[in-house]
C-alpha positions as CSV (number, residue, x, y, z in Angstrom):
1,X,0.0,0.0,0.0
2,X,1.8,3.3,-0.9
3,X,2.1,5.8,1.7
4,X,-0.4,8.9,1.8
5,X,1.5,11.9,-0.4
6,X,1.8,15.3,1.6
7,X,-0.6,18.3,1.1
8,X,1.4,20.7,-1.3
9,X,1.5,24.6,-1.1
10,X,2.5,27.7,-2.7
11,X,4.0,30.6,-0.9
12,X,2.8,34.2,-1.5
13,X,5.5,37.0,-2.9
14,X,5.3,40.2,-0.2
15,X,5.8,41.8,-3.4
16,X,2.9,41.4,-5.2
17,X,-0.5,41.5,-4.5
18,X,-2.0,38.6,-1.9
19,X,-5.5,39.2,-3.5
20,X,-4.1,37.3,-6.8
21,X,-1.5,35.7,-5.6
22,X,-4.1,33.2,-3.2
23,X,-6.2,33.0,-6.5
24,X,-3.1,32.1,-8.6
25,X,-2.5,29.2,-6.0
26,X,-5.9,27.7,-6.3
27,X,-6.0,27.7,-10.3
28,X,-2.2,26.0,-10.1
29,X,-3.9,23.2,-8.2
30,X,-2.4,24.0,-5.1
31,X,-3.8,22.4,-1.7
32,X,-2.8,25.0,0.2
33,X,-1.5,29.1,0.2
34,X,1.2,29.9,2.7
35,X,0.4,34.1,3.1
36,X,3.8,35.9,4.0
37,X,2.7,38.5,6.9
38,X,5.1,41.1,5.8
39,X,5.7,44.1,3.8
40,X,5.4,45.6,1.9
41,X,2.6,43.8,0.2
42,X,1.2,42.1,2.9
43,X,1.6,43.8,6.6
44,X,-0.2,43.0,9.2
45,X,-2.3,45.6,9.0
46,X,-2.7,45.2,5.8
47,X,-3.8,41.6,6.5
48,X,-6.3,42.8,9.2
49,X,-8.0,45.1,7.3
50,X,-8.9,42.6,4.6
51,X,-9.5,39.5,6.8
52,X,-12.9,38.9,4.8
53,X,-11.7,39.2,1.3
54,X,-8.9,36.5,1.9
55,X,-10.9,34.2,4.1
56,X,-13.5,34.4,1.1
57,X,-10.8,34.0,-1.4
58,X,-9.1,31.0,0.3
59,X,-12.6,29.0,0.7
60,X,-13.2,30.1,-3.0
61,X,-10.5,28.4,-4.3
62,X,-10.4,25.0,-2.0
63,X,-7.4,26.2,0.6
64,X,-6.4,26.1,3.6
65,X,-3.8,28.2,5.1
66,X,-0.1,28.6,6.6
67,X,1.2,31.9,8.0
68,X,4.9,33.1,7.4
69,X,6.6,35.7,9.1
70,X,9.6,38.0,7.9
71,X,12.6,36.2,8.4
72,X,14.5,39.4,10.2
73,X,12.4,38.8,13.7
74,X,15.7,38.3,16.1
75,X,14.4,36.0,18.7
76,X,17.3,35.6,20.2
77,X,18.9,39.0,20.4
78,X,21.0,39.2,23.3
79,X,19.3,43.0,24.0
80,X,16.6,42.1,25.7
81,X,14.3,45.0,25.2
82,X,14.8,44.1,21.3
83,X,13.7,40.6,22.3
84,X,10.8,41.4,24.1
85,X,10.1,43.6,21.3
86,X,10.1,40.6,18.6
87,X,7.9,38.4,20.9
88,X,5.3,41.1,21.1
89,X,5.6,41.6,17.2
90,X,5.5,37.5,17.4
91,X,2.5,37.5,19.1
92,X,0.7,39.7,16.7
93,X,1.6,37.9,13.8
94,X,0.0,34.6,15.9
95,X,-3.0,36.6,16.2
96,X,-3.6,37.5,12.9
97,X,-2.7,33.8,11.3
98,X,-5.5,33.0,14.1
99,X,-8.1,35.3,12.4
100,X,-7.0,34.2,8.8
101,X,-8.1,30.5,10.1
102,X,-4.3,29.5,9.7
103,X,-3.4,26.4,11.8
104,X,0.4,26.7,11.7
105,X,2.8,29.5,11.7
106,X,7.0,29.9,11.1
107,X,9.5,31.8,12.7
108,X,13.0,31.7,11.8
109,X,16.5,31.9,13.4
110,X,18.3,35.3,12.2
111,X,20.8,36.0,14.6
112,X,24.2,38.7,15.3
113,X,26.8,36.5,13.7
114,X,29.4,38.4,16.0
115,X,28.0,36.5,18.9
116,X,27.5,33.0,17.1
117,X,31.0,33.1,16.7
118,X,32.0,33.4,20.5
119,X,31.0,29.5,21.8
120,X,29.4,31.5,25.4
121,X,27.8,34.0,23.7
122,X,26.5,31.3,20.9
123,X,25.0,29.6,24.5
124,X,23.4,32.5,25.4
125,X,21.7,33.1,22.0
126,X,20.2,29.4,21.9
127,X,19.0,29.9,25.2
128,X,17.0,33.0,24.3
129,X,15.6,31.2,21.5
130,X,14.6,28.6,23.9
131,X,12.8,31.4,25.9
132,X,11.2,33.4,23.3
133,X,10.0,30.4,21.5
134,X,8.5,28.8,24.5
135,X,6.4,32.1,24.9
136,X,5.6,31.9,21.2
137,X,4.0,28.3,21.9
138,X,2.0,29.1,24.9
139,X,0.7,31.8,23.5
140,X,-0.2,30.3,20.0
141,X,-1.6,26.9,21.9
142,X,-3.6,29.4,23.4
143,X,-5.0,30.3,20.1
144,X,-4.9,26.7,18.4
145,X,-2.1,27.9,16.1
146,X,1.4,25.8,15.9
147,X,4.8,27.3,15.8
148,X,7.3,26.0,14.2
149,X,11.2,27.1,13.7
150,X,13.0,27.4,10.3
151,X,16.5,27.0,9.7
152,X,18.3,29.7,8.1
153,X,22.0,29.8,6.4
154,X,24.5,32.1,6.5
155,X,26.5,34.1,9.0
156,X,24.1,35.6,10.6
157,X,21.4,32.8,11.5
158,X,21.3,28.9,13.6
159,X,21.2,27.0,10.7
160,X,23.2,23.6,11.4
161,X,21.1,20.9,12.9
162,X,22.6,20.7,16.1
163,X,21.5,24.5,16.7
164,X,18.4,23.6,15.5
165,X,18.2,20.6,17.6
166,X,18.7,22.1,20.5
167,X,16.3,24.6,20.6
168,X,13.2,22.3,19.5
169,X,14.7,19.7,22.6
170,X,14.0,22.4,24.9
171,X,10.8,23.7,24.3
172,X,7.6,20.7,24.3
173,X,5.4,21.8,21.2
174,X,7.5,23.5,18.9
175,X,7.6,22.2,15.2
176,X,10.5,22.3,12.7
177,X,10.4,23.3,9.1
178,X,12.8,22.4,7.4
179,X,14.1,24.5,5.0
180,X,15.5,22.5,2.3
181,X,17.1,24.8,-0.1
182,X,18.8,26.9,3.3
183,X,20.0,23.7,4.3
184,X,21.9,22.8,1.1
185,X,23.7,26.4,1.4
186,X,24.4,26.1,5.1
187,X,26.0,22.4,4.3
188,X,25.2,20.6,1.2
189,X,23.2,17.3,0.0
190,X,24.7,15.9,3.3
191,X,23.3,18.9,5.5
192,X,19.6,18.4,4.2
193,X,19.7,14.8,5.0
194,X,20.9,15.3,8.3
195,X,18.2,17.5,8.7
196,X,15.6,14.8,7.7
197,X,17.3,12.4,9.6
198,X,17.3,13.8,12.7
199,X,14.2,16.2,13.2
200,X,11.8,13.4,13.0
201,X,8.9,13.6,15.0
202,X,9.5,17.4,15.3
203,X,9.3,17.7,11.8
204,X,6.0,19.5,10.5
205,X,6.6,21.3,7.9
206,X,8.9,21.3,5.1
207,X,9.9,24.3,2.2
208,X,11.3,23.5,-1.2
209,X,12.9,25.2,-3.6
210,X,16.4,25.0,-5.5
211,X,19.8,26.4,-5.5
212,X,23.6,26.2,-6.8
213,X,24.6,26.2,-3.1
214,X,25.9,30.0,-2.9
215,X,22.6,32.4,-2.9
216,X,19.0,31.5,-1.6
217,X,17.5,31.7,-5.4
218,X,14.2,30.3,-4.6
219,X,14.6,28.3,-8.4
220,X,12.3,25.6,-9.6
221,X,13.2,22.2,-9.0
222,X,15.8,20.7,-11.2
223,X,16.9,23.7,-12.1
224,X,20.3,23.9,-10.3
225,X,22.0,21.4,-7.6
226,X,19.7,19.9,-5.5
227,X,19.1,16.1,-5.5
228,X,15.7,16.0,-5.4
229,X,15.2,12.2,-5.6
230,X,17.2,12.1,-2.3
231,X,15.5,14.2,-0.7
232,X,12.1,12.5,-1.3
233,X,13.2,9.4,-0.6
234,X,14.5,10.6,2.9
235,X,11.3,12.1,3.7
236,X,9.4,9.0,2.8
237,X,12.1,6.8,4.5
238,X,10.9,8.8,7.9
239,X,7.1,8.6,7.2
240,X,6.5,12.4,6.3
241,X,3.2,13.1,4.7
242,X,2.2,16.5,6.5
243,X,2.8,19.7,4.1
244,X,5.1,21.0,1.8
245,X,5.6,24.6,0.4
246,X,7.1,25.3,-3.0
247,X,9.1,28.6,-2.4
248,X,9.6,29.3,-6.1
249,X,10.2,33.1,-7.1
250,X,9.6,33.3,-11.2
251,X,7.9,35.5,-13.5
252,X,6.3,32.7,-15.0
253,X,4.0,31.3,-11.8
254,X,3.4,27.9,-13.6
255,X,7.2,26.5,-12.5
256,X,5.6,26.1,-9.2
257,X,3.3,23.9,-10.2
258,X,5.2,22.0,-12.3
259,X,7.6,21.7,-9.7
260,X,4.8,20.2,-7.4
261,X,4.2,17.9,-10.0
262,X,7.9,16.7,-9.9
263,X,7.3,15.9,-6.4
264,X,4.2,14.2,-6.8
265,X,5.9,12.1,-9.3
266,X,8.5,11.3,-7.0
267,X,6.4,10.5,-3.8
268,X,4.5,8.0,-6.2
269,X,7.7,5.9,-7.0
270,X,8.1,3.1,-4.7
């Protein structure tokens, strides 16, 4: 008996307008819109302010829906007024994934690469993670919305497993998504495997997208390095059939879905 394929997504540009962008997603065939709730397209308030044209939108075109924040919140600032600042900020964005009926919302791990690089003051960073995302879960339990963490890459930003790891050990009901195509930069083929080895049964969400391994190009699949036929088979090696958001940035919308549709094709191999 083959094993249930994931619910796919498509994730909308903060560029562009949301209003087409959700309807774009339902005539690709998507399951699924993830809204970003940033600018400059797509603020908060924004967001608030047309609560029932999306909500109508979304049920128009048969999805469901997954919030994504700006990935400049620092969560684990070592200034704790700028903290407490991001949690607040945090909070809101809970609330309004909440009102747009979203179940599930990200967060992700931008950090001062000047203290990542000193091993106590890389301590003290996880461990503020650990408190500002436990905060973030309370309150979004509170509200029947999940948080989950995202790895970044580069300098600036947790991104190795381990970091990752860490923070998801120490705080009970926070997800991971698993960014594939920051993954591959932070570490290569071997990094996103890692990843999918080790996350399970945290793992909740996942994004896709390609890359040559240098910049975060947000490319359709097959387009540049990553081995997509590993990466399936990992996933399905671990059991995961939750969701899975194409992050693919083109002029020509339609690479997302056929890039869903390489996936598909994959997840149906046995």
């Amino acid at each position: 008996m083959l094993m249930a394929i994931p619910k796919f997504g498509r994730i909308t540009s903060s560029k562009e307008d949301v209003f087409k962008e959700i309807e774009t997603t339902g005539k690709l065939g998507f399951d699924f819109v993830e809204i970003g709730i940033e600018g400059p397209s797509s603020s908060p308030e924004f967001l608030m302010k047309n609560k029932k044209r999306i909500l109508e939108l979304m049920r128009k075109n048969g999805l469901f829906g997954v919030g994504h924040t700006s990935w400049w919140f620092e969560l684990g600032s070592p200034y704790e007024n700028v903290r407490h600042g991001w949690i607040e900020e945090g909070k809101r964005t809970i609330m309004i994934a909440n009102e747009l009926e979203m179940g599930m919302i990200n967060f992700h791990t931008l950090s001062n690469g000047f203290f990542l690089s000193v091993p106590s003051a890389k301590k003290q960073t996880l461990n503020n993670f650990v408190l500002s995302f436990n905060e973030l879960v309370d309150y979004g339990k509170s509200l029947g919305v999940k948080v989950v963490i995202e790895n970044l890459s580069g300098r600036g930003s947790l991104g190795k497993p381990s970091d990752i790891r860490y923070v998801t050990d120490r705080v009970k009901d926070l997800g991971f998504l698993l960014d594939v195509g920051h993954a591959h930069i932070s570490g290569g083929m071997k990094e996103v495997l890692d990843f999918i080895r080790i996350s399970r049964p945290k793992l909740w969400h996942v994004h896709i997208h390609d890359n040559h391994g240098q910049e975060d190009e947000h490319l359709p699949l097959g387009t540049a390095k990553i081995e997509y036929e590993k990466v399936v088979s990992a996933l399905k090696k671990i059991g995961y059939n939750k969701t899975i958001t194409l992050e693919v940035f083109t002029k020509d919308k339609d690479y997302a879905q056929h890039s869903m549709n390489k996936l598909k094709k994959l997840w149906r191999k046995k």
